[in-house]
C-alpha positions, 0 to 999 in steps of 0.5 A: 759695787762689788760682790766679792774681793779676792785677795790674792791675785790670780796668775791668769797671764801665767797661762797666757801663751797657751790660751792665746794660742787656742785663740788662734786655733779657734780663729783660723777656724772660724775663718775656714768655715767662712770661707768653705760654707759661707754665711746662710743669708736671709731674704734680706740679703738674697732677695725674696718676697715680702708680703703684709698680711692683717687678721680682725684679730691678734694674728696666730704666729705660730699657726701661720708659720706652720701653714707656711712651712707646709708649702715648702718654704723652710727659710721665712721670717714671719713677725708682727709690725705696726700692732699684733693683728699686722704680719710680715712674712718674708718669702725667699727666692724658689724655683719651679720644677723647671728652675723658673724663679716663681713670682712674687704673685704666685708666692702671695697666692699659694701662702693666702690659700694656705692662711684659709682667708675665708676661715682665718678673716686674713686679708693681703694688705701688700706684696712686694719683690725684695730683688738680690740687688737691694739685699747687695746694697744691704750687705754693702752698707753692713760691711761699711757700718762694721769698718766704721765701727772698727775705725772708731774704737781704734781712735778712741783707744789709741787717744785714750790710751796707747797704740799698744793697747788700741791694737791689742783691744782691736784684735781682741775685738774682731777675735769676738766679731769673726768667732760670732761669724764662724759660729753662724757659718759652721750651723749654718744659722740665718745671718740677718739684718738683726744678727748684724745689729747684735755683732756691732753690738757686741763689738761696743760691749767688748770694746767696754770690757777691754776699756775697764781693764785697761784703765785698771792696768793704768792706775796699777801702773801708778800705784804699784811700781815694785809690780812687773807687767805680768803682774800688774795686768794679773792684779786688774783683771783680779781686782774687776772681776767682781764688777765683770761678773755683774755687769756680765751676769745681769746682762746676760740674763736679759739676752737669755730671757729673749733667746727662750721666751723672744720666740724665732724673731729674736732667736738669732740676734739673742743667739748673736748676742750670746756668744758674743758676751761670753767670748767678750769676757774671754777676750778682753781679759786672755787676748787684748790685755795678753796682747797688750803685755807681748807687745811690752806696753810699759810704765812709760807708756801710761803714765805721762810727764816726768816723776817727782825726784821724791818718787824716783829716790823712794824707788830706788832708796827704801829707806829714803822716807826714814832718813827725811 
């Protein structure tokens, strides 16, 4: 399916130096930021207090966050679970006047006497302390999760393609992993268990991207065998972006509607999410397939077995079909 065809081809490898090149520009600096600010971890990973909170009616979100906020806590998470007249309201660690970690009881007991029970028919289901160990074990099992993942897409390419391209596909990938990561160390936004989800996300979506292209540029290299590389690889991303655009676009609407209308429960992971498709379509076609040519993939590197003796006197005799 497509939207359009354009005819001539683009020369985006032409611009292919400089563009990797801010690449590397924007990589170097998302890794500063990550190491000189760090990632703004949520209570899921620092530990904290969650509390499980029932209303006789649909619980008024925005006025609990508010009641809460008041109390100094700028950094909770506060949702529906179960249905919409269930709450769970995550606390983060806060310490008194004396830089005394304040108990999880005495948390529950100032936010309940902020939700005006007697008022609001709120009522205190349960109340439990998330210790920072838990959320070490949270970030462990995360990190274990994303280098899985990587191990993963680097087979896959490297069996369905080549070694050249399962590098270059894998570095395009963590450009995208590790400019999502600088993003949220630069603002300083909530890094969550969800924002998690949306970078493993994003990595499948890429690796996607990247797959499409590379397979273009292996039929490319069936099809056209007058083609150099560069102009090979400028044909495939020509001849897909019709389909990138819908695929991307439609997409991309849906993660905007979550971003405005998800409300602060899925602002982040929407926000993740966002950033990561745009900077997907950016890598696959100006970092991995501009990696795949610097690496100097070939025709032989694709096409398996040996060429038919018609093909190889037809490349190099052009009037070889006119005398048989």
């Amino acid at each position: 399916m497509e939207f359009f065809r354009i005819k001539k081809d683009i020369p985006f490898m032409r611009h292919a130096l400089v563009l990797n090149a801010i690449s590397f520009i924007t990589f170097l600096a998302a890794i500063f930021f990550l190491w000189h600010n760090g990632l703004h971890l949520s209570i899921e990973f620092t530990g904290g207090t969650v509390m499980e909170v029932s209303y006789p009616q649909a619980a008024p979100l925005d006025a609990i966050r508010g009641n809460v906020e008041k109390l100094g806590y700028a950094d909770t998470q506060i949702q529906n679970f179960g249905s919409s007249r269930d709450v769970m309201i995550r606390l983060p660690l806060q310490k008194d006047a004396q830089g005394k970690l304040i108990s999880s009881a005495d948390q529950s007991a100032a936010v309940m006497k902020a939700l005006d029970p007697s008022t609001s028919g709120a009522k205190l289901q349960r109340v439990e302390f998330v210790g920072p160990q838990v959320g070490q074990e949270l970030a462990m099992d995360g990190l274990k999760a994303l280098i899985f993942v990587i191990i993963g897409i680097v087979l896959y390419l490297s069996f369905r393609f080549e070694w050249k391209f399962a590098l270059a596909g894998i570095i395009a990938n963590l450009h995208d992993v590790v400019i999502i990561l600088g993003f949220f160390a630069f603002f300083q936004w909530e890094f969550s268990l969800s924002v998690l989800a949306a970078v493993l996300a994003v990595l499948g979506y890429s690796v996607n991207e990247s797959v499409v292209i590379f397979d273009r540029i292996r039929e490319n290299f069936r099809k056209y065998r007058k083609m150099n590389t560069r102009e090979i690889i400028d044909n495939a991303i020509t001849s897909t972006i019709s389909r990138t655009m819908i695929t991307h676009g439609s997409t991309e609407m849906m993660v905007l509607a979550m971003l405005v209308f998800g409300g602060p429960t899925l602002f982040y992971f929407a926000l993740a999410l966002t950033i990561g498709i745009l900077f997907g379509i950016y890598s696959s076609v100006f970092v991995a397939a501009a990696l795949a040519m610097w690496l100097g993939v070939t025709r032989e590197d694709l096409v398996k077995g040996e060429r038919k003796p018609e093909d190889k006197n037809r490349d190099e005799d052009p009037n070889f079909g006119a005398r048989v």
